[in-house]
C-alpha positions in Angstrom: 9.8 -1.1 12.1 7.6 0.0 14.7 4.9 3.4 14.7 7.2 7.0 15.2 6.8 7.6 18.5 8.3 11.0 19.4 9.7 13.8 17.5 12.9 12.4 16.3 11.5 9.4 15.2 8.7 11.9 13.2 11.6 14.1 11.8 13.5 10.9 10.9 10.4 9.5 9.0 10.4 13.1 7.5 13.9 13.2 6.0 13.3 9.3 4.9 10.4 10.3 2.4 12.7 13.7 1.8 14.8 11.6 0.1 11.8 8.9 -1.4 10.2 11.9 -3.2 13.7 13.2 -4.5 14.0 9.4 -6.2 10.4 9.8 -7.4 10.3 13.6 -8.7 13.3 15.6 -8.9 10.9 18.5 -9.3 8.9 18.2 -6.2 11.2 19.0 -3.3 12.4 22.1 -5.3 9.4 23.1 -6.3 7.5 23.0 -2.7 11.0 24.4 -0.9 9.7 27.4 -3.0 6.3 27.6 -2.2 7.5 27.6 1.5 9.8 30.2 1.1 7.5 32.6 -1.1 4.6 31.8 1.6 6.5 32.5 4.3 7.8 36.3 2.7 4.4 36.6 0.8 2.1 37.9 4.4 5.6 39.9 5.9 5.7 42.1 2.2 1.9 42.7 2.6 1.9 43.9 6.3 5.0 46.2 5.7 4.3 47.5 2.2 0.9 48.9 3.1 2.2 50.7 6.2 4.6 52.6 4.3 2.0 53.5 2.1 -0.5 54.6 4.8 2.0 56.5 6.6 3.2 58.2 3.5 -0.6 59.1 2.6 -1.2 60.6 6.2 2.2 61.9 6.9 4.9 63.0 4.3 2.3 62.8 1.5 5.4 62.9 -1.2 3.7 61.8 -4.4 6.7 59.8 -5.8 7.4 57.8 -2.6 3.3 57.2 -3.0 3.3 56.2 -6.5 6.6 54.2 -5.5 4.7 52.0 -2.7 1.4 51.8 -3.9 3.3 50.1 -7.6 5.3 48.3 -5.0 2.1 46.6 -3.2 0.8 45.8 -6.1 3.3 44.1 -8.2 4.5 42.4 -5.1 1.0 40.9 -5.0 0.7 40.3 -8.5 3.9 38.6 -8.8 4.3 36.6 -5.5 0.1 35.5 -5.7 0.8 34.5 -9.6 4.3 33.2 -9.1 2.9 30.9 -6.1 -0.2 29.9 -8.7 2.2 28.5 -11.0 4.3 26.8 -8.6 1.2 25.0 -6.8 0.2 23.9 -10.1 3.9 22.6 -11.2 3.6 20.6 -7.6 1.0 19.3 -7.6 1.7 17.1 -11.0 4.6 16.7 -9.3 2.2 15.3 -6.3 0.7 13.0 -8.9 3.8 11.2 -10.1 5.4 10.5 -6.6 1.6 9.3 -5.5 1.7 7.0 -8.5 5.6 5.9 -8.6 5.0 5.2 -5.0 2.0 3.2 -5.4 4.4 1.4 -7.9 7.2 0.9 -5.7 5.2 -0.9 -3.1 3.0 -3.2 -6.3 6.5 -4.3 -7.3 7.8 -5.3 -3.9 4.9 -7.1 -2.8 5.1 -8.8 -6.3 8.9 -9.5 -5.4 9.5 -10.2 -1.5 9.5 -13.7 -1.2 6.0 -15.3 -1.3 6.2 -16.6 2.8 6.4 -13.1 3.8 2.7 -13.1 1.8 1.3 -14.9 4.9 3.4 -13.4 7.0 0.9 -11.3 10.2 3.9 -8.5 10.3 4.3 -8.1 6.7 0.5 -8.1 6.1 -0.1 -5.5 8.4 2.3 -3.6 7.0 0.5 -3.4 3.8 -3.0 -2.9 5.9 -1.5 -0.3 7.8 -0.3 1.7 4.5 -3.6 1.0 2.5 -5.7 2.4 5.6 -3.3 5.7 5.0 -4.6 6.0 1.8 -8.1 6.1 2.4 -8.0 7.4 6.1 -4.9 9.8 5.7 -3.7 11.9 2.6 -1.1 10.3 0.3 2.1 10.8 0.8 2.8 13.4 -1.1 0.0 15.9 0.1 1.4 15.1 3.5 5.1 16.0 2.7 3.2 19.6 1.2 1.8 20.0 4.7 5.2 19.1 6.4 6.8 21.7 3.8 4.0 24.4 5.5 4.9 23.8 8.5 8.5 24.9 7.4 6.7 28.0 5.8 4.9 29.0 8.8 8.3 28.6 11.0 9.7 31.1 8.7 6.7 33.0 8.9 6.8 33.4 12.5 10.0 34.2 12.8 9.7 37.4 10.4 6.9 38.0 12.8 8.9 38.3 15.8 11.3 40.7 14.6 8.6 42.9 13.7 7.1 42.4 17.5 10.2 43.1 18.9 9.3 46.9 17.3 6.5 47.1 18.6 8.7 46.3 22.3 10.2 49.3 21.4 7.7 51.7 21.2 7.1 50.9 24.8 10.1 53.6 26.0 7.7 56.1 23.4 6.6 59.3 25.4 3.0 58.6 26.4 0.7 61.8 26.1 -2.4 60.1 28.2 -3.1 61.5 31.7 -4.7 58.5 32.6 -2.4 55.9 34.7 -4.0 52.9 33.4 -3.7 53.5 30.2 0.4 54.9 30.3 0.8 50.8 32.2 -1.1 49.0 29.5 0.6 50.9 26.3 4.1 50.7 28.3 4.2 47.1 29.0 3.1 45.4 25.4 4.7 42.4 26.4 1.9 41.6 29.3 -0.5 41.9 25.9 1.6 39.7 23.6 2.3 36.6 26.9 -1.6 36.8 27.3 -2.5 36.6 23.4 0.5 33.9 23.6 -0.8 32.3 26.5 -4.3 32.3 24.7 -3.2 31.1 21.3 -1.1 27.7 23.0 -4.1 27.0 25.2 -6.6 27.4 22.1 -4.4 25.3 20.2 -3.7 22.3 22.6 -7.6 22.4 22.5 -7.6 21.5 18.9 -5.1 19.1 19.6 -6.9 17.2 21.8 -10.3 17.5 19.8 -8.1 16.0 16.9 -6.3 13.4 19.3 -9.9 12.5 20.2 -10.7 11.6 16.5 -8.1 9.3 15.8 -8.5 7.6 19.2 -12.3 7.4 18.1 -11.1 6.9 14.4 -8.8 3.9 15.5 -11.5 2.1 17.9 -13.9 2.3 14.9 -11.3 0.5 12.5 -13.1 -2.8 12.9 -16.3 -2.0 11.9 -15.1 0.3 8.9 -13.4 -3.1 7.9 -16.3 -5.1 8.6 -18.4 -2.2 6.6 -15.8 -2.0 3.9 -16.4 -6.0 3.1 -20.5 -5.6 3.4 -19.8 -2.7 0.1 -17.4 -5.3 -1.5 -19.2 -8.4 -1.3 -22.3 -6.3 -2.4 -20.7 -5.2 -5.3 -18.4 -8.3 -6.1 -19.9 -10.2 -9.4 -18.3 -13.6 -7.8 -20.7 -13.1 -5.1 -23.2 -12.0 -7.3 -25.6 -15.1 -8.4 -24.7 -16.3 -4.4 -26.7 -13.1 -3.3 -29.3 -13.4 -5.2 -30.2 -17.2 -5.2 -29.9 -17.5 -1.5 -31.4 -14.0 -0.5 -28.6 -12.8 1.0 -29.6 -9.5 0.7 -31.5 -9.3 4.0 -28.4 -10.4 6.3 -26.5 -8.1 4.4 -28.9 -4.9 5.1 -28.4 -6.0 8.7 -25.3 -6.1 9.2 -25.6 -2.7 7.5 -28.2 -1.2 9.6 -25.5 -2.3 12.5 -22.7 -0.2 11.1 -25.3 2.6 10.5 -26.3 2.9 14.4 -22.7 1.8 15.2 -21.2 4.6 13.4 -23.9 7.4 14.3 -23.2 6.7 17.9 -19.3 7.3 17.3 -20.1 10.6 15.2 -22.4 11.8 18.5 -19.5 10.4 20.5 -17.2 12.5 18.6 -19.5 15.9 17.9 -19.9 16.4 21.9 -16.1 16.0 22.8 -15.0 17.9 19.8 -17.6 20.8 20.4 -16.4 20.8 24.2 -13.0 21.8 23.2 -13.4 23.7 19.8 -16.1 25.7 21.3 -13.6 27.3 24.0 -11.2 27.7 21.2 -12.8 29.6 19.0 -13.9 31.9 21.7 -10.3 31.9 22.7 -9.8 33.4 18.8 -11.9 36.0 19.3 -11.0 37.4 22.8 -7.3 37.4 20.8 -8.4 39.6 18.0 -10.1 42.0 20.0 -7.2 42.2 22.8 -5.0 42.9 19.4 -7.0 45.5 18.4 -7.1 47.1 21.8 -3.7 47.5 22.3 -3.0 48.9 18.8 -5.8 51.4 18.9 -4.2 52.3 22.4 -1.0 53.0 20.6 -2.4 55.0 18.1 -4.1 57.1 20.6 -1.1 57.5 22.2 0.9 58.4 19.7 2.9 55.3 20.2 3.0 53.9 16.5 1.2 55.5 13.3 -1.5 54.7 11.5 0.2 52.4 8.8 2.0 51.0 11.8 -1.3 50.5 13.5 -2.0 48.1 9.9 0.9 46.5 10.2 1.0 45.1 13.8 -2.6 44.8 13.7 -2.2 42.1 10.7 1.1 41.0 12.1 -0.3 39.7 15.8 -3.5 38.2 13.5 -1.3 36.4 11.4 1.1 35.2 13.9 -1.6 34.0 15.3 -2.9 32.2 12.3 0.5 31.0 12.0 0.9 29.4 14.8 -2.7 27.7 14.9 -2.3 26.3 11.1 1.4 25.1 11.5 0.1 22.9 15.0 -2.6 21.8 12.8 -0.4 21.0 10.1 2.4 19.0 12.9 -1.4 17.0 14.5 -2.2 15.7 10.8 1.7 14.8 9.5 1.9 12.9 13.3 -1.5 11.2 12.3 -0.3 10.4 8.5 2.6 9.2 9.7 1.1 7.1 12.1 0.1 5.3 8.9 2.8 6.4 6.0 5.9 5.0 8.1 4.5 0.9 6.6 5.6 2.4 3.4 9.0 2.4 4.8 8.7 -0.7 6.3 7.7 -2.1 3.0 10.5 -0.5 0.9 13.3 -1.9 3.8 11.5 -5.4 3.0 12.5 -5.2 -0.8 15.9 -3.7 -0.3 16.2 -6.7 2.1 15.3 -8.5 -0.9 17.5 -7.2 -3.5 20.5 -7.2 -1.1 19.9 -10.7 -0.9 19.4 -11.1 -4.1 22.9 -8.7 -4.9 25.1 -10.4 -2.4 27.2 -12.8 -3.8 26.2 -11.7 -7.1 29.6 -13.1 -8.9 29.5 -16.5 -7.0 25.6 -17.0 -7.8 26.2 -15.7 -11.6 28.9 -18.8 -12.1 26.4 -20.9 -10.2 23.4 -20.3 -12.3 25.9 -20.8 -15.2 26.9 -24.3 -13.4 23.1 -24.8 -13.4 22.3 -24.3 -16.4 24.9 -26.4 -18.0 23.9 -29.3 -15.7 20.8 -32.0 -16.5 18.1 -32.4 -14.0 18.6 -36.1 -12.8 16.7 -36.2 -9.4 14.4 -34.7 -6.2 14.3 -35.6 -3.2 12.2 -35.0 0.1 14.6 -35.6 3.1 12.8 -35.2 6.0 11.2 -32.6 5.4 9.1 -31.3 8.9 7.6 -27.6 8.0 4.9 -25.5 10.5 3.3 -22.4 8.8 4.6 -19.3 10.9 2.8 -18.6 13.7 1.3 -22.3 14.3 1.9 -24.6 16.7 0.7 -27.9 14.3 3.0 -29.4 12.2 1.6 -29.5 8.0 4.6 -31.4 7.1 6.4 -34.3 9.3 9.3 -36.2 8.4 8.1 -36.9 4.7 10.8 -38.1 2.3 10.3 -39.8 -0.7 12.6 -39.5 -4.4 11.7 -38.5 -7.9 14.0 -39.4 -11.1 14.1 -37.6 -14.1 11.1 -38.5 -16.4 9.7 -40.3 -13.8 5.5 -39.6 -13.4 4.6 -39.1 -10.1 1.6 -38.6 -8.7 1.2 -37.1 -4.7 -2.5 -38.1 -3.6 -4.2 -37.7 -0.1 -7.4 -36.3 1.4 -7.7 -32.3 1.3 -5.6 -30.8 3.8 -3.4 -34.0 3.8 0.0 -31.5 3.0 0.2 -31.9 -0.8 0.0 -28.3 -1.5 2.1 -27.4 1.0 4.7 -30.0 -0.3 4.8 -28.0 -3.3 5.0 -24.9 -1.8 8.4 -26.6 -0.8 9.2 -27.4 -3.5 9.1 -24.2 -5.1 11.1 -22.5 -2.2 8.1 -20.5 -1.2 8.8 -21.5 2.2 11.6 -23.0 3.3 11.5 -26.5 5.8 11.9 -25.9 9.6 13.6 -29.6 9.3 15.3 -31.6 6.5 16.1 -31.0 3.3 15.1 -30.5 -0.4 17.8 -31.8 -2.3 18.0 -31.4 -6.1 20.7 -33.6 -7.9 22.2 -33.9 -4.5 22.4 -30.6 -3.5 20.1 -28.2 -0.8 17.9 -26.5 -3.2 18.5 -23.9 -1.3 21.8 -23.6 -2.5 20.5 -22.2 -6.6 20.1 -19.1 -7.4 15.6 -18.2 -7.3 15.6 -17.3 -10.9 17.2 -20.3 -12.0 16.0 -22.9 -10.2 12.4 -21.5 -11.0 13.2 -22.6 -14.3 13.4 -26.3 -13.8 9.5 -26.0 -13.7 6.3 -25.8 -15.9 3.3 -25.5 -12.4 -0.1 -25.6 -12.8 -1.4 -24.2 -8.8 -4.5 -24.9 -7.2 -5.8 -21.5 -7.1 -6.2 -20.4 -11.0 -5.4 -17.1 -12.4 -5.5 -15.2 -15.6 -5.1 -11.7 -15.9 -6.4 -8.9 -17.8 -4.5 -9.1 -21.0 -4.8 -11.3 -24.0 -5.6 -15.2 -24.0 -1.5 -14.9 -25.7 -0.5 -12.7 -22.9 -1.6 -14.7 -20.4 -0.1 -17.8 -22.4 3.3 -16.8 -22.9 3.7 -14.3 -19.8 5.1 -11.6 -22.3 3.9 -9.1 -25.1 7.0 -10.3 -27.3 5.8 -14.2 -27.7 5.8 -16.9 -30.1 2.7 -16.8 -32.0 3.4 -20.7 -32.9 4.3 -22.2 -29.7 1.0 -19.8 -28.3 -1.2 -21.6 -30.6 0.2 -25.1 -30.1 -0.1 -24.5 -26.1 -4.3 -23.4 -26.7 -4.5 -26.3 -29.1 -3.2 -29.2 -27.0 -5.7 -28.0 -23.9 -8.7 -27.3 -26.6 -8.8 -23.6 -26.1 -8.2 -22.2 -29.8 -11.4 -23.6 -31.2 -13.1 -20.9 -28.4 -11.1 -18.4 -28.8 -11.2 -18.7 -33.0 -14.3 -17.5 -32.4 -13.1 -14.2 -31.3 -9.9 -12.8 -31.8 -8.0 -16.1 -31.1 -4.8 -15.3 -29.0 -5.6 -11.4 -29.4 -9.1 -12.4 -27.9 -8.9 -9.8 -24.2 -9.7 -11.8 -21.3 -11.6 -9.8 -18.5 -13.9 -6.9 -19.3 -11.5 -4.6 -17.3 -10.1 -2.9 -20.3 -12.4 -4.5 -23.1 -16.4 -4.5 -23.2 -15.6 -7.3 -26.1 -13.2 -8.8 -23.4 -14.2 -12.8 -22.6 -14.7 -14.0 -19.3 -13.9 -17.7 -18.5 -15.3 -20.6 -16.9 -13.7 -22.5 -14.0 -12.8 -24.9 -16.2 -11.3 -23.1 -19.0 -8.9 -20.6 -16.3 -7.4 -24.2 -15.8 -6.9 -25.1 -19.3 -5.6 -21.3 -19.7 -3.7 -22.1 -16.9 -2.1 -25.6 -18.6 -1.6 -24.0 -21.8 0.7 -21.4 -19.9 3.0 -24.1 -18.2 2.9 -25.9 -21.9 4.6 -22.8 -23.8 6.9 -22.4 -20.5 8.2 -26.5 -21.5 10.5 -26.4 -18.7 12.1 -30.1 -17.7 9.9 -30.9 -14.7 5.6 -30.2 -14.9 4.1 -29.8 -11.7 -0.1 -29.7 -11.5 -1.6 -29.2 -8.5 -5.6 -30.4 -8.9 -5.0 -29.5 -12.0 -8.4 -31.1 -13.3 -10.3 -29.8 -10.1 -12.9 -28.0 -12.1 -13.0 -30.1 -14.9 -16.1 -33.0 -15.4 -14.4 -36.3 -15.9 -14.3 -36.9 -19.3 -13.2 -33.5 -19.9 -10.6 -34.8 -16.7 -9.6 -37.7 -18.8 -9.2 -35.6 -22.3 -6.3 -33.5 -20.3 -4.8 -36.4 -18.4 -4.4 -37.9 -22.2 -3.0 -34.8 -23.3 -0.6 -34.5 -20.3 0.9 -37.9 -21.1 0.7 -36.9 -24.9 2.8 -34.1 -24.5 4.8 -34.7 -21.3 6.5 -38.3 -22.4 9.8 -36.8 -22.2 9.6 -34.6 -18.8 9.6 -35.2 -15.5 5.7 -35.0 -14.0 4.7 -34.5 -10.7 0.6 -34.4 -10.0 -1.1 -33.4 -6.5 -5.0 -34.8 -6.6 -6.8 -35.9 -4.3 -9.0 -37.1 -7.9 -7.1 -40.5 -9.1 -7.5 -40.2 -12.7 -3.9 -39.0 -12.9 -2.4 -42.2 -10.5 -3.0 -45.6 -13.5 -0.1 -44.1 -15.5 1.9 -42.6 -12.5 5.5 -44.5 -12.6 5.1 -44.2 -8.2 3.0 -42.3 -5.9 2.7 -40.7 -2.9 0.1 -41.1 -0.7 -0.1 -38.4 1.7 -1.8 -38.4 5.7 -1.8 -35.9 8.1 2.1 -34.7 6.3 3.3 -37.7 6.5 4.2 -40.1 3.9 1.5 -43.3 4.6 2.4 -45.3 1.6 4.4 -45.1 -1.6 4.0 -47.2 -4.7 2.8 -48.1 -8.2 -1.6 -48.0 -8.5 -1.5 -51.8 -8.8 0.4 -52.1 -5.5 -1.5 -50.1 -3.5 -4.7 -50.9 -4.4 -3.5 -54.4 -3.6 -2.1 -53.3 0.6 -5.7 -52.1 0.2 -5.0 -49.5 2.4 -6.0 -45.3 2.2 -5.2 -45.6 -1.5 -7.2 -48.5 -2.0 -9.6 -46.8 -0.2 -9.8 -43.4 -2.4 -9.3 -45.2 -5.4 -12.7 -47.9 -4.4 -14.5 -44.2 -3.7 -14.0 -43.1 -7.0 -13.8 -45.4 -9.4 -17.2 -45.6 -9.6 -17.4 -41.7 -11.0 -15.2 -43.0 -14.1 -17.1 -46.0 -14.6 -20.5 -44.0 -15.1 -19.1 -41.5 -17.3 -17.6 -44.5 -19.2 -14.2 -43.9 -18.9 
């Protein structure tokens, strides 16, 4: 889905979020559909109202018609100003709970497209595109209230012209003045009302272009808001922290700072002279309006044209008109400019209907498939090859690898970083799917399973650890509903419960998000978290990927032990480029360049003495000091 581009694409994004905040809040569309109305007969009651009253006090002076009015102006007032309070109040709640249900709907479709579309450069700047709306534009919501004045001040205006078209009227009046002038000027109003017309659109395309200015300037300043909206992060992120301070990067960082600081005052003087060049005539424009407005009431008066309360009325009507006219263009320049951002939200929501249509279609024939599945024993994997290029890239990651795994077989996928392994078991997980070959489980495509249940063939430990900000049992079983026993048993085999027991065991919160008690692990104790979690999952086929990367090696050697311990009867599949895994591996894998180089048992390969030999010569002298 590309940016709107013209008005219909503008009013189509319109109607699209119509019916997104509807889903969201049945209370907001109502609710702001009467704020538009109200606002839009609130300024006609309170132009026409008071001129009855003014005419009645200088004309027919009838106390009842007086007393009648005058109530009448101010219980309209009252009521409309108070019953418009209490709606803005109601809406904007209702403003809250859309903001935050859609701020949901997009958390729970990026957690749920499928993970390629993660790395995917369209997708991602989709979700760049609508997080720079919510900090460069208003959220949603607030923009739909300005689209809904817009509506308000259409109405508006068009009260106003039927009230104008009155004021043509009094044109064919008798004029009283001797002078010729003046009979022209007070007989031809519409000259006035083209000119103050004329006026307001050129005033107004003004503004438009000051405001045009400011997002062109806005936009062309994007990458060093970015660059300036890392320097804050990094300066604040407690990662980076001990970094900072130890290697003094504070100095480069003020630099770069000082850049964005002189970067960012020349935009601003950039943008304060070709913003004062065209508000400047505006505003004069404004002025030159009101007092032509004046003019030609006062001239109608004199003329006994229009009377006094009608003087009020048309004198306020042509002022708010006016008004009108400038606020609703404003209004229609920021919605085009939030939209500009907001229409990724719609690209994003399309993404996880995508999704779930997928995921619907075909629902009967996948349901007695992942019944098939579930009645049916893992028995074997298989690479066939597999070729696979990320998207985007012209160099192949993966070429031609095939190799087979048997149930309870241990296998173990070695090579030198950025040899393919972890994009083999991206693969294998159906994160991404090959560009060649096939993945075949018992036979069959993988491709062919349903996600969910084909997901549950495995127990993974990734590369990149991560636990969240719940408790250590939370983050164990995945769940608020768990098995206290199996939770235990999982921290116990990976020597977790002893540290926890210390605190609040599996109750212990991890993260000091929530908790200012809340324990924050080591490197090494995310990835024991992070074994413990696929051990409570005990699905028939373990997959760790550097599973010991952050672990010393004895403490390497103490979870190897434990992964044999508790693994005997599962099918094991390890990616290292650490060996301690290989000795008890029943074949591996050794990876080069995404290619399978050789394939074997440890004794065999360190006997072709070739790259295996060669990674297992490196470091087997790292086991040998620590005495393993």
């Amino acid at each position: 889905m590309n940016k709107p581009r013209n008005c219909k694409e503008n009013v189509a994004l319109f109607t699209f979020f119509l019916k997104e905040t509807r889903r969201c809040s049945r209370w907001f569309v109502p609710v702001s559909f009467a704020i538009m109305v109200i606002q839009a007969l609130r300024p006609f009651l309170l132009a026409y109202l008071p001129s009855l009253l003014i005419d009645e006090l200088t004309q027919g002076r009838r106390l009842s018609a007086v007393i009648a009015y005058t109530v009448a102006v101010v219980a309209g007032e009252g009521i409309l100003g108070l019953l418009v309070q209490e709606l803005q109040k109601k809406q904007n709640v209702e403003s809250m709970r859309v903001n935050r249900q859609m701020e949901m709907n997009v958390s729970v479709t990026m957690a749920d497209v499928p993970y390629a579309r993660l790395e995917d450069k369209e997708f991602l700047d989709f979700r760049q595109t609508y997080l720079s709306g919510q900090s460069r534009s208003s959220q949603i919501a607030y923009v739909m209230v300005r689209a809904f004045h817009i509506g308000s001040c259409l109405l508006m205006l068009g009260g106003y012209a039927l009230l104008l078209v009155r004021l043509l009227v009094t044109d064919r009046a008798g004029i009283s003045s001797g002078v010729l002038v003046v009979n022209f000027l007070v007989s031809n109003t519409w000259i006035w009302l083209l000119v103050i017309a004329g006026m307001s659109i050129y005033s107004s395309r003004l503004k438009v272009q000051a405001d045009n200015m400011y997002t062109k300037m806005v936009e062309e300043f994007a990458p060093t808001e970015r660059a300036y909206a890392y320097y804050q992060k990094i300066g604040k992120d407690q990662v980076c922290a001990k970094d900072i301070r130890l290697f003094r990067f504070y100095p480069l960082l003020s630099a770069y700072m000082e850049d964005y600081r002189k970067a960012a005052r020349k935009v601003e003087c950039r943008l304060s002279d070709a913003t004062l060049r065209r508000t400047a005539p505006a505003e004069i424009c404004l002025k030159v309006q009101t007092l032509l407005i004046y003019i030609l009431v006062t001239m109608k008066v004199y003329v006994k044209a229009i009377t006094f309360g009608q003087f009020y009325m048309y004198a306020n009507v042509i002022r708010n008109t006016i008004a009108a006219l400038s606020e609703m263009l404003d209004d229609i320049t920021s919605v085009r400019y939030a939209f500009g951002f907001h229409y990724a939200y719609q690209a994003l929501m399309e993404e996880g209907a995508i999704n779930a249509g997928e995921s619907a279609e075909g629902a009967d024939e996948k349901s007695q498939m992942q019944e098939n599945f579930a009645d049916a024993s893992f028995k074997s994997l298989e690479f066939e090859d597999v070729w696979f290029r990320y998207p985007g890239s012209e160099a192949w990651v993966i070429q031609g690898f095939s190799g087979k795994i048997e149930a309870g077989q241990k296998v173990s996928i070695v090579g030198m970083n950025g040899a393919g392994k972890t994009t083999l078991i991206k693969l294998l997980h159906r994160f991404y799917q090959p560009e060649r070959g096939r993945i075949l489980l018992n036979g069959a495509d993988i491709s062919s399973y349903p996600y969910e249940a084909y997901w549950k063939l495995f127990s993974t430990v990734f590369q990149d650890v991560h636990y969240f900000a719940y408790s250590a049992g939370e983050n164990v079983a995945v769940a608020a509903d768990m098995d206290s026993e199996r939770v235990g048993q999982a921290l116990g085999k990976v020597g977790l419960a002893e540290m926890l027991s210390g605190h609040k065991g599996r109750d212990t919160e991890l993260t000091r998000e929530f908790s200012e008690e809340g324990v924050i692990l080591s490197g090494g104790e995310a990835q024991k978290l992070a074994i413990a979690r696929a051990f409570y999952k005990d699905a028939p086929i373990y997959v760790f990927d550097e599973p010991t990367a952050a672990l010393d090696p004895l403490a390497e050697k103490e979870i190897v032990d434990c992964f044999d311990e508790y693994t005997r009867s599962k099918t094991v599949i390890y990616i290292s480029h650490r060996m301690a895994s290989c000795r008890n591996s029943d074949k591996i894998f050794v990876v080069d360049h995404g290619h399978l180089a050789e394939c074997g048992t440890h004794e065999q390969l360190v006997a072709a003495k070739g790259i295996y030999g060669q990674l297992w010569s490196a470091q087997a002298q790292w086991y040998m000091k620590a005495g393993i």
